[in-house]
C-alpha positions, 0 to 999 in steps of 0.5 A: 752713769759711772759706777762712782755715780752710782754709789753715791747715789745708793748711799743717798737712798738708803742714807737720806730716810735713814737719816729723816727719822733719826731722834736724838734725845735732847741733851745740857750743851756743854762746849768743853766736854770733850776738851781734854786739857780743860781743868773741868773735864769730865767733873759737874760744875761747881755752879751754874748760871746759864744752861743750854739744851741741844734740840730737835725742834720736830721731836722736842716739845717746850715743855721738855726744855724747861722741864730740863732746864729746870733739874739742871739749875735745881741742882744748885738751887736755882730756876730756870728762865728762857732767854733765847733760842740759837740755829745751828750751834748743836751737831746737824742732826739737832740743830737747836739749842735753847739758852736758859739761865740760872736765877736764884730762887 
């Protein structure tokens, strides 16, 4: 084994269960946050419609989705009702993402 193999391997070892028991606490999904050029960055939305949640399924219960959901839409006045649940949108580490929207109440 070549010393490049070697090191790799390493970073594998110490990496992978570091890794494993990573939480990331589950967070409102926004897909222009860090678009600077946007008119709306940075700012809260005026209105909401929809909201989505970026999640992990191993340490995230449904009930803290919708509890979530429901203070995103509650601050226009709305509730929140479950439409689906996406795979892969959301960074690696929380691969999940829960769509709710927004309806008047």
């Amino acid at each position: 084994m070549g010393l490049r193999s070697a090191f790799a391997a390493l970073i594998f070892v110490v990496a992978a269960p570091t890794l494993a028991g990573c939480e990331v606490a589950p967070y409102v999904y926004d897909s222009g946050e860090f678009n600077r050029s946007s008119p709306t960055f940075k700012k809260e939305p005026l209105d909401r419609d929809t909201v989505s949640i970026c999640y992990s399924r191993r340490h995230t219960d449904p009930e803290t989705l919708l509890r979530m959901a429901q203070a995103e839409c509650g601050k226009y006045d709305k509730v929140a009702r479950y439409i689906e649940g996406e795979y892969l949108r959301c960074p690696v580490i929380i691969p999940a993402i829960a769509n709710f929207a927004c309806a008047a109440r």
